[in-house]
C-alpha positions in Angstrom: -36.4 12.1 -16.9 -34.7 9.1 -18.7 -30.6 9.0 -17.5 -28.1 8.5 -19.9 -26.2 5.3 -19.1 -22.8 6.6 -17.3 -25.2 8.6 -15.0 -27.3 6.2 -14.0 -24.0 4.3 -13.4 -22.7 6.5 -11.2 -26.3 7.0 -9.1 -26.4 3.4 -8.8 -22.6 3.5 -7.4 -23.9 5.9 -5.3 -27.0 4.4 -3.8 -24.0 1.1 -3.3 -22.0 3.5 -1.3 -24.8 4.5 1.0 -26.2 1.0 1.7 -22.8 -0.2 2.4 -22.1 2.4 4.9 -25.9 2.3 6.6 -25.4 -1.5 6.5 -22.2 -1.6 8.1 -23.0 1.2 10.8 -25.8 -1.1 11.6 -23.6 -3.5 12.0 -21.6 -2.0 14.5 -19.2 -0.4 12.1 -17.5 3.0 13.4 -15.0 5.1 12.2 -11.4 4.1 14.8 -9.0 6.9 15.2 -7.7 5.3 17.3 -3.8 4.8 15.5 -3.3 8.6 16.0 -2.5 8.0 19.3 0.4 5.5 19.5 1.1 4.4 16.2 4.9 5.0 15.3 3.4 6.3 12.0 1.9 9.6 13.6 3.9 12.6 14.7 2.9 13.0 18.7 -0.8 14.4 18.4 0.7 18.1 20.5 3.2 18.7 18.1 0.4 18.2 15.9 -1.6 21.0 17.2 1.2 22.9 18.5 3.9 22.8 16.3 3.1 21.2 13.2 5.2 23.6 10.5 8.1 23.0 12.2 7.7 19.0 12.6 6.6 18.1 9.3 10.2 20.4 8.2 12.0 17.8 10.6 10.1 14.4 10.2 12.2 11.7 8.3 10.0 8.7 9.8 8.1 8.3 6.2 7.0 10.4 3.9 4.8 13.5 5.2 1.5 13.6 3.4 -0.7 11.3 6.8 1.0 14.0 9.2 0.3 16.7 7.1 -3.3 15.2 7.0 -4.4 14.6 10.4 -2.3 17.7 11.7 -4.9 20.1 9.6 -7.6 17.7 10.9 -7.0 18.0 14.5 -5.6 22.3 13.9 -8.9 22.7 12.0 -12.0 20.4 13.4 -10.5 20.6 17.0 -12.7 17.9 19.2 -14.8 17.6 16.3 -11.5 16.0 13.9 -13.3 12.3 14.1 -16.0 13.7 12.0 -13.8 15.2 9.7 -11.3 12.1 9.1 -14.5 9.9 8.6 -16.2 12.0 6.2 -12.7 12.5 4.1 -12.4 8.6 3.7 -15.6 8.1 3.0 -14.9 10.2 0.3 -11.8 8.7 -0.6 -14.1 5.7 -0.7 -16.5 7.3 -3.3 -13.7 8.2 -5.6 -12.1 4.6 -5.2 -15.3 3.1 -6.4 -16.3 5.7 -9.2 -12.9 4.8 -10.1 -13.0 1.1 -10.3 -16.3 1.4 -11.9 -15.3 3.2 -14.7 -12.3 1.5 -15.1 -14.0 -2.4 -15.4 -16.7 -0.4 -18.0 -14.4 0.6 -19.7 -11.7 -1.9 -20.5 -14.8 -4.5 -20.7 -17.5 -2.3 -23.1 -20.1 -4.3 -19.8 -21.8 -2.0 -17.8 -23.8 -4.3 -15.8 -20.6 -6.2 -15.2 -18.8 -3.0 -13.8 -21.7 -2.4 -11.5 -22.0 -6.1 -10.3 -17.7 -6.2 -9.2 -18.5 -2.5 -8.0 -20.9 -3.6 -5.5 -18.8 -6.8 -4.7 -16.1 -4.4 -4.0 -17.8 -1.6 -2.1 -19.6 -4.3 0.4 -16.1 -6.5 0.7 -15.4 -6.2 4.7 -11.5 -5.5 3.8 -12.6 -2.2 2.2 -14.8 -1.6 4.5 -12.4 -2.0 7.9 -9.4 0.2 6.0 -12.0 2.9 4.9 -12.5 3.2 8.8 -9.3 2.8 10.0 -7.0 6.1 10.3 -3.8 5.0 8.5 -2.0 5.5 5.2 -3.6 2.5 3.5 -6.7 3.3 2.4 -5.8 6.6 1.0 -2.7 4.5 -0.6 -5.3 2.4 -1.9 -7.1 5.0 -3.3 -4.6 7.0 -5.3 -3.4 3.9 -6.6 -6.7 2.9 -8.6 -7.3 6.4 -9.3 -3.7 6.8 -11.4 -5.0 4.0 -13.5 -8.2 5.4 -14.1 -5.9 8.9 -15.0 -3.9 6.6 -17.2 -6.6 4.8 -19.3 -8.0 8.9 -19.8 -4.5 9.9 -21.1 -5.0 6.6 -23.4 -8.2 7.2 -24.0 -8.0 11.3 -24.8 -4.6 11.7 -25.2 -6.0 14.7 -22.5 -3.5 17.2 -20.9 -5.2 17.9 -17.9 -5.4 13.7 -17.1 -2.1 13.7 -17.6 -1.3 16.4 -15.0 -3.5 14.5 -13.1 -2.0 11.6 -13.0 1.4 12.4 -12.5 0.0 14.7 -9.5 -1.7 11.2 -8.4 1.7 9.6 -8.3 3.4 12.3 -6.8 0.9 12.0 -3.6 1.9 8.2 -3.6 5.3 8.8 -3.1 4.5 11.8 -0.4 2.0 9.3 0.8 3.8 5.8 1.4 7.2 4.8 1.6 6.9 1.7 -0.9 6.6 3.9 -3.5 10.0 5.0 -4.1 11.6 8.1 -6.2 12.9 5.8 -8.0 9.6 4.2 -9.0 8.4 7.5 -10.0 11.1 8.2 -12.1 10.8 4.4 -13.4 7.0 5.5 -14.4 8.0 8.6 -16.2 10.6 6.5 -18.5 8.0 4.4 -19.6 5.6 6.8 -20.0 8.0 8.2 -22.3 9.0 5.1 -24.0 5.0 4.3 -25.0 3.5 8.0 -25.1 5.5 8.6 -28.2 3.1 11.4 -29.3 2.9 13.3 -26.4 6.7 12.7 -25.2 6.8 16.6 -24.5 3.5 16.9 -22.6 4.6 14.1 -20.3 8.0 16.1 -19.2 6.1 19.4 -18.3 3.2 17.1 -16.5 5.8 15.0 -14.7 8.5 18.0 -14.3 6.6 19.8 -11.1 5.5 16.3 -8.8 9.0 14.6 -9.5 10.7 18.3 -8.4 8.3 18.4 -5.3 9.1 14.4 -4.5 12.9 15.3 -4.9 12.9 18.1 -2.9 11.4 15.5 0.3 14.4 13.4 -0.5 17.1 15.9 -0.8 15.8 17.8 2.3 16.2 14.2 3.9 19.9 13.9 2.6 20.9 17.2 3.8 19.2 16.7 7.6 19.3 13.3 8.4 21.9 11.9 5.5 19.0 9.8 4.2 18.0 10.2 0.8 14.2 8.3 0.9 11.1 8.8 2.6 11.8 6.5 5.9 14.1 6.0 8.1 12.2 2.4 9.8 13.5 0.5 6.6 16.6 -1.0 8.9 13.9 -2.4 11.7 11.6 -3.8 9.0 14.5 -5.8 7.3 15.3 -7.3 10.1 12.9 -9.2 10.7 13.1 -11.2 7.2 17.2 -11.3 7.6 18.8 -10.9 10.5 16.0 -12.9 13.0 15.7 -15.5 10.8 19.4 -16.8 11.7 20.6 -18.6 15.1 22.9 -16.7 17.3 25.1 -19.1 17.2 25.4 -18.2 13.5 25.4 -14.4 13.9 27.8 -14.6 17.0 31.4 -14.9 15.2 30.2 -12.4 12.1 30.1 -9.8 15.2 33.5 -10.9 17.0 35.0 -10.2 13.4 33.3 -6.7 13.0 31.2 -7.6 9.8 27.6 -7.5 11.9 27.1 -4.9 14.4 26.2 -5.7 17.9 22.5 -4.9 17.5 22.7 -8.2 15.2 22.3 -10.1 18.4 18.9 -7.9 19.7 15.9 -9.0 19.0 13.6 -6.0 17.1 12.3 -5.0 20.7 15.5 -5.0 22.2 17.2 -3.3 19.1 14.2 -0.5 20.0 14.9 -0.4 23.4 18.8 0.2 22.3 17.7 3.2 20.1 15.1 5.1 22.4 17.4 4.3 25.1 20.4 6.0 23.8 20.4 9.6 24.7 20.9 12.3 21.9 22.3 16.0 21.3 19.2 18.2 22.0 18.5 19.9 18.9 15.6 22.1 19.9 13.4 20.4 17.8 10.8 18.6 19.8 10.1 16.2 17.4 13.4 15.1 17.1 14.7 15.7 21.1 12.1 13.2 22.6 12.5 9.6 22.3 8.9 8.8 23.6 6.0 10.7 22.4 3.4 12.7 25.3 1.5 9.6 25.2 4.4 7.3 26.2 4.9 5.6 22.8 8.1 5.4 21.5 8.9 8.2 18.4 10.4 6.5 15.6 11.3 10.4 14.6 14.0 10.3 17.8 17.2 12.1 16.0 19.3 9.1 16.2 17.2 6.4 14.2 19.0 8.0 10.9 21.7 6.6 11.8 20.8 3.4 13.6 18.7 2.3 10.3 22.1 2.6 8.5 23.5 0.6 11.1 20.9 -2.1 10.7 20.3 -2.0 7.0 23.9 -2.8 6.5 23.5 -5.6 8.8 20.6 -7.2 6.8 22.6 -6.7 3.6 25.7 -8.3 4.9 23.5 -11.2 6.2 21.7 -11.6 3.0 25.1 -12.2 1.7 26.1 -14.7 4.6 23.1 -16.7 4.7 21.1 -16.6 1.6 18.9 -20.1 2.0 17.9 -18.7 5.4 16.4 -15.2 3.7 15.1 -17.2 0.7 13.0 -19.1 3.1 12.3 -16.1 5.1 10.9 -14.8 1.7 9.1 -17.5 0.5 7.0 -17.1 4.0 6.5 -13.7 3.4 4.9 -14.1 0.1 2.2 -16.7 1.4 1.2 -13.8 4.4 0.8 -11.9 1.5 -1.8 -13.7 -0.1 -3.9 -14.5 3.3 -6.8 -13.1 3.4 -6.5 -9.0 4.7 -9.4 -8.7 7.2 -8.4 -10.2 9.8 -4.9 -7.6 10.9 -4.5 -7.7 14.5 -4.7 -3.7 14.2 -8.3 -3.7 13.8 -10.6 -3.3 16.6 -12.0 -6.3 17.6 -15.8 -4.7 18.0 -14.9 -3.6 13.8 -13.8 -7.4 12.8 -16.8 -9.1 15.0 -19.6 -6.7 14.1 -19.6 -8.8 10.5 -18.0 -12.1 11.1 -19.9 -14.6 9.4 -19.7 -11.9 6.5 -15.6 -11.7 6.6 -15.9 -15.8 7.1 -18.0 -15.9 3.4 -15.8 -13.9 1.6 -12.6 -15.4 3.0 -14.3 -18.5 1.1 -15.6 -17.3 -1.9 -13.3 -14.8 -2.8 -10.2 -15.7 -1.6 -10.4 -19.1 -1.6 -9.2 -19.2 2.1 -10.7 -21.5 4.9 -12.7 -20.7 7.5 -10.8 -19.9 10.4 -7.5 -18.1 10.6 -3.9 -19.7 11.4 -1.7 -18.6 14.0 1.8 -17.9 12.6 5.4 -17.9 14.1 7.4 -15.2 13.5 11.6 -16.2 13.1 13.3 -15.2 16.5 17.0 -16.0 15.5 16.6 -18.7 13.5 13.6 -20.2 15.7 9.8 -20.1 15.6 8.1 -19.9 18.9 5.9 -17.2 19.7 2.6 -16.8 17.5 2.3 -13.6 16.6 0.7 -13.7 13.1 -2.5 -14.3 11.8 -2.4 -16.5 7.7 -5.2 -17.4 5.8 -3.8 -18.1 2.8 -6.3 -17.4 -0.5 -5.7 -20.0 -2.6 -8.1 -18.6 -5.0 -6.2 -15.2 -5.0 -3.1 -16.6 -5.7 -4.3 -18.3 -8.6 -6.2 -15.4 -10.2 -3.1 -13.3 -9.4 -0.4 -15.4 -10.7 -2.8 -16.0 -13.9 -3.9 -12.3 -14.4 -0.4 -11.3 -14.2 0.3 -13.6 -16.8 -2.5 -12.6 -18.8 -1.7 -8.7 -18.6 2.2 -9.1 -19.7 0.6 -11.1 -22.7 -2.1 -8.8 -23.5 0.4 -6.0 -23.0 3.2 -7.2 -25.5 0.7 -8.3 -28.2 -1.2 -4.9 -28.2 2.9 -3.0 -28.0 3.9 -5.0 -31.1 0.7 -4.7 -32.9 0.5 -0.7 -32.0 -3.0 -1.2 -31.0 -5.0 2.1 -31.6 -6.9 2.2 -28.0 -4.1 2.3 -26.4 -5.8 0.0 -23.2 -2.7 -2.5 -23.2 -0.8 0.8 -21.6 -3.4 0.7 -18.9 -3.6 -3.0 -18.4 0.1 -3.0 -18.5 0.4 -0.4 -15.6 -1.5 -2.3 -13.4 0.4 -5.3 -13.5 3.5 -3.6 -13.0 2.2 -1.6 -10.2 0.9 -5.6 -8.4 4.6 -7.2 -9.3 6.2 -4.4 -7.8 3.9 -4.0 -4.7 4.7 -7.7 -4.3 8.0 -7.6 -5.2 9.2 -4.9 -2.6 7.0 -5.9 0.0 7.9 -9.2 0.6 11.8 -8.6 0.3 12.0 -6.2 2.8 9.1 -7.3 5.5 8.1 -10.2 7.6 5.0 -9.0 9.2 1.7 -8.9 8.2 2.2 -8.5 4.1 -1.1 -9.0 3.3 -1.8 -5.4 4.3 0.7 -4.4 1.0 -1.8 -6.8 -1.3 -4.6 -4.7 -0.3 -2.8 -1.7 -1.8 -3.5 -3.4 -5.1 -6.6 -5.6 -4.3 -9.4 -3.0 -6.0 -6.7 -3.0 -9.3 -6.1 -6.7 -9.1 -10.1 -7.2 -9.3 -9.8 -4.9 -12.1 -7.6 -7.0 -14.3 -9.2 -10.3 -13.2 -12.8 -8.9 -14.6 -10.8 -7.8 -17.7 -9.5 -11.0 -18.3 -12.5 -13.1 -17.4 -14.4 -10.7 -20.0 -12.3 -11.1 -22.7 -11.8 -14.7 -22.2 -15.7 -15.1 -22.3 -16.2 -13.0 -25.3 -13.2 -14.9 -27.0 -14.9 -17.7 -26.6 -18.6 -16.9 -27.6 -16.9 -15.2 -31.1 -14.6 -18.5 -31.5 -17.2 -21.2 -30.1 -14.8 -24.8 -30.5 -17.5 -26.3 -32.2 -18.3 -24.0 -34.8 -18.5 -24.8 -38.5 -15.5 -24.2 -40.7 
């Protein structure tokens, strides 16, 4: 039986998938749950299985869609919740890459080109180390391609179910991961708006039951905890790019005068040992009582870290003010860790990052442009740089292409707005590079840590534009050869 083309597509993403995965298991490659127990991003794994309603009603940490995950894993699968988390990223996997693959075959009219940066994609170790690694960022990662693959169906079709779709998709982002703000939502339906003329009406009542669900999160937040957003670590994160990146000497007379608080002069660790330190009202709400989790971790869902992340992000906004060079530098480092190469995080398992090293080591080279061994980098401690506690490999080839494909997509976007193109793909293209500038944007103004974890949130669409763009340029140039006749 002959295939039509998109299914023999999709059977040959699907034969990718599987050699990936048998290939990498091979390797030494294995699913690590290991986050759930200890990272400050998880809810303590008994409340999970004991008391998950009323937790997830009471959790301000971030936004609740990983809890809600993992606490029906471990409810549902029991011991068995390993094979359950791995199989649901795998899957996540499967959708990413149907996903991208459609999307390059698309936008490019190349169906052999799609499948070639499909399999590039689907063996890159980066993918392959978040797909087994049980945190927000791979399903992050997911959703995100996924919207723009909804959005260039809504271009494409003008469909109302891929519209309900996608505003579903970006609801899950914003229940999914704090950097994706209400605000961006609501910043996503304007403009959806503003260039969906013709179906103005259809994109209210799509939009209308995600943004009410989103808004709910927030409110519930501003009622409980005074807090409308999704997080309550922002304070901690902004210090490190503001407030430790200025001497003490400095900070010292801001504090006598009132306009920095004493937690100014604690380093992040001691500013933690300040908050889980400090004893609170009991509440009767174990997830908000305890200040360390069963486990002995401390839980960044204690009751009082509402208030001491309004404490510290006033701090960071008054010292923004103060010492502007200082956070301009601060951010200026921030944005080269966020173009180093993403498989090398500290958070992976060193058994995951070794079991394909000389793999990670060639596409470090070849794909990002980075060298072949790692830096270690200093991390600002009031103003000095001491301890290594960072690992940079800056890409200088991904900083190129994404500084150029940037470029390219605001041109490609404002030529095909002003022209009223039929297709409707500068939408799509334009999406994507608004959804890289702001990824980069917040991510490196609010964070001093390892910010080449946020580019991977946009690597897959970031590979999508750069094919685009490579693909045009190439076509451009075999219709308009230089030396043709007049």
């Amino acid at each position: 039986m002959k295939f039509k083309p998109i299914h023999f597509d999709i059977t040959v993403v699907i034969l990718l998938l599987i050699s990936s995965w048998g290939i990498y298991r091979l390797l030494g490659m294995f699913f690590d749950p290991t986050p759930l127990n200890g990272y400050f991003q998880f809810i303590d794994i008994i409340l999970l299985q004991t008391r998950l309603v009323e937790s997830l009603i009471f959790y301000h940490a971030s936004p609740p869609m990983l809890n809600l995950f993992t606490g029906v894993g471990v409810k549902i699968f029991g011991h068995h919740y390993l094979l359950f988390f791995s199989f649901a990223y795998h899957l996540m996997g499967a959708l990413l890459a149907m996903s991208f693959m459609l999307l390059v075959r698309h936008l490019t009219a190349n169906r052999i080109l799609a499948l070639i940066a499909t399999a590039f994609l689907v063996f890159s170790p980066a993918l392959v180390l978040y797909q087994n690694w049980l945190m927000y960022t791979f399903p992050t990662v997911t959703l995100i391609t996924f919207s723009v693959y909804a959005l260039l169906k809504v271009t494409r079709t003008s469909s109302y179910v891929w519209l309900h779709i996608f505003f579903a998709t970006l609801g899950l982002l914003v229940m999914t991961r704090s950097l994706f703000h209400l605000g961006w939502f609501a910043v996503v339906i304007a403009i959806a708006l503003w260039l969906l003329p013709a179906l103005r009406s259809k994109v209210i009542i799509a939009c209308i039951a995600p943004l009410i669900i989103c808004t709910l999160w927030y409110g519930k937040n501003q009622l409980l905890f005074d807090n409308f957003g999704s997080s309550t670590w922002l304070g901690l994160g902004l210090s490190n790019i503001t407030t430790l990146t200025v001497s003490k000497d400095d900070l010292q007379p801001h504090v006598d005068s009132g306009r920095l608080s004493t937690l100014a002069l604690s380093s992040r660790k001691e500013k933690e040992e300040t908050i889980f330190t400090t004893e609170s009202t009991p509440t009767g709400i174990a997830v908000l009582d305890h200040s360390s989790t069963s486990l002995g971790v401390n839980n960044f869902n204690y009751a009082l870290m509402p208030s001491f992340n309004k404490v510290l992000i006033k701090d960071a906004s008054t010292i923004i003010r103060l010492f502007p060079f200082d956070y301009l530098s601060a951010v200026i480092d921030s944005n080269k860790l966020f173009f180093s190469t993403n498989s090398a995080s500290p958070f992976f398992r060193t058994e995951a990052k070794q079991a394909f090293h000389g793999i990670r080591t060639a596409y470090d080279l070849f794909f990002y442009g980075a060298g072949w061994s790692s830096n270690k980098v200093s991390v600002p401690l009031f103003g000095e740089y001491r301890d290594f506690r960072l690992v940079s490999n800056f890409g200088y080839t991904t900083f190129f292409l994404w500084i150029i494909s940037i470029a390219y997509a605001l041109i490609f976007f404002f030529r095909g707005y002003r022209q009223r193109n039929r297709d409707k793909d500068y939408i799509v293209i334009g999406y994507i590079a608004f959804v890289m500038l702001y990824i980069q944007g917040l991510s490196t103004t609010v964070e001093y840590s390892e910010n080449y974890r946020y580019r991977f949130l946009a690597e897959p669409i970031s590979w999508v534009l750069i094919t685009v763009m490579i693909a045009n340029c190439v076509q451009g140039a075999i219709r308009n050869p230089r030396n043709a006749e007049p």
